[in-house]
C-alpha positions in Angstrom: 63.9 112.3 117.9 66.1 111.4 120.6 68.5 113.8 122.2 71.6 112.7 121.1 70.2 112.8 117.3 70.2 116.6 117.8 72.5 118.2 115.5 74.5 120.8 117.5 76.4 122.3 114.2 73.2 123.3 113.0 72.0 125.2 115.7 75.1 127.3 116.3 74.7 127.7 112.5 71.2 128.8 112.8 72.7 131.7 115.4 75.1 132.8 113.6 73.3 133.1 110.2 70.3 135.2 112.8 73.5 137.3 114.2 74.4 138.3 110.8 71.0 139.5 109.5 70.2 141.4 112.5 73.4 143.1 112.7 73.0 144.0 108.8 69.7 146.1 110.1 72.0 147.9 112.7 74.1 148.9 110.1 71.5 149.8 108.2 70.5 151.9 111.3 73.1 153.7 111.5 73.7 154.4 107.5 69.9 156.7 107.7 71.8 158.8 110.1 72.7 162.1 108.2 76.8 162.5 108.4 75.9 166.1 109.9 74.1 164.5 113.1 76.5 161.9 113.3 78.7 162.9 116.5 75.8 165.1 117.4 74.8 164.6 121.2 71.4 164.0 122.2 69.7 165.9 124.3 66.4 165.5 126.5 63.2 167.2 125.9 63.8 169.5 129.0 67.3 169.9 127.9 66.1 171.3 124.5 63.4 174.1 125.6 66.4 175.3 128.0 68.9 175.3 124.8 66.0 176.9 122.4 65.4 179.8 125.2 68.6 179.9 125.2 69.3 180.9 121.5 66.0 183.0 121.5 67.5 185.3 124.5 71.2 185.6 123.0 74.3 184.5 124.9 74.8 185.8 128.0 71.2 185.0 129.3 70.7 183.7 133.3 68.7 180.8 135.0 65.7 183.5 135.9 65.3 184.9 132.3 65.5 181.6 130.5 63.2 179.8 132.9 60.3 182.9 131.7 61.4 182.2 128.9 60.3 179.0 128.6 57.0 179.9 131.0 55.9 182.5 128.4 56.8 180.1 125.1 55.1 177.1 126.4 52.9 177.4 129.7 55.3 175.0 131.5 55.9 175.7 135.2 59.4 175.2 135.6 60.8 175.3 139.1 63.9 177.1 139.5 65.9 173.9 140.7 64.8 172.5 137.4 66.1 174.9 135.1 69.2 175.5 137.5 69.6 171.3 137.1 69.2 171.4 133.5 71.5 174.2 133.4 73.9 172.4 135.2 74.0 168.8 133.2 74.5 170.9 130.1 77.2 172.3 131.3 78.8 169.0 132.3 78.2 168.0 129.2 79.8 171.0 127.5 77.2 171.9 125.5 77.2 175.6 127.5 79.1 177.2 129.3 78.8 180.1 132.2 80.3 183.0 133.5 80.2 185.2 136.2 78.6 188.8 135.5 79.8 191.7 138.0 78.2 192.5 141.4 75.2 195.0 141.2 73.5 196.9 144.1 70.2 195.5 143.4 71.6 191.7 144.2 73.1 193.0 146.9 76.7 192.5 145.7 76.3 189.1 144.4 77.1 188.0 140.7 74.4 186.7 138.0 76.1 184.1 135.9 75.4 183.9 132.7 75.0 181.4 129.9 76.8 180.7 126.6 75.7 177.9 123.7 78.5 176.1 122.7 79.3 174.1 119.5 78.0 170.8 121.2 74.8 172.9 122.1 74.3 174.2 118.5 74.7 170.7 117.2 72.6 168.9 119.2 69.3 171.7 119.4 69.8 171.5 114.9 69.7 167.1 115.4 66.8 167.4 117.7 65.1 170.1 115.4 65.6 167.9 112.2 64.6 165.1 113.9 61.0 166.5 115.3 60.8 168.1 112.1 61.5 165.1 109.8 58.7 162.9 112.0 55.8 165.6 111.5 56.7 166.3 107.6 53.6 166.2 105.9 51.1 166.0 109.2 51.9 169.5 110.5 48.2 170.2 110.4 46.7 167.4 112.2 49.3 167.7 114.5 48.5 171.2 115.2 45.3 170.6 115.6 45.8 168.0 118.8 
């Protein structure tokens, strides 16, 4: 077949019609999402044990407590710069907030600040949570067993 026998018209066609069936899949994608993790953010595995502590300890826990928090919970070594980094992104993200507790003797005068969950937080630790828990439904024992 020579080059100009090639039929243009049905190669654009060709795209199109593949364009359409693979954005019917994205759709389709995005339908499994539950309406409840919808506008949920997403948050990093890191970003998660940080949250979780975070809910374990009660508002108003600090960088020290949470990062033994996580420690005793999962055996990770977590530096402080980590949990203070971690800490920080969420923030930006305004998923927590922070505020400064008042000046004790044994810091020397300086203030602890503390650490809030916000609605953003909530939502996104209950997406990640139904998410882990929806891939190991049904395989909780082998899984525990790894």
């Amino acid at each position: 077949m020579a080059l100009e026998d090639f039929d243009y018209g049905l190669l654009t066609r060709a795209r199109q019609a593949q364009k359409r069936a693979l954005s019917r899949y994205i759709l389709n994608d995005v339908k499994q999402i539950k309406s409840q993790d919808y506008y949920a953010p997403i948050v990093g595995e890191f970003e998660q044990l940080v949250l979780l502590a975070l809910v374990r300890l009660g508002n108003g826990a600090y960088g020290a407590s949470i990062r033994r928090e996580i420690l005793e919970r999962t055996g990770r070594e977590a530096s402080v710069g980590t949990v203070y980094m971690a800490l920080g992104r969420l923030e930006e993200k305004k998923m927590i907030a922070s505020y400064a507790g008042l000046p004790t003797h044994q810091r020397g005068g300086r203030r602890r600040k503390h650490y809030l969950i916000d609605r953003d937080g909530e939502l996104a630790l209950g997406r990640a949570y139904r998410a882990v828990a929806a891939m190991a439904e049904g395989i909780e024992q082998p899984l525990a067993a790894l």
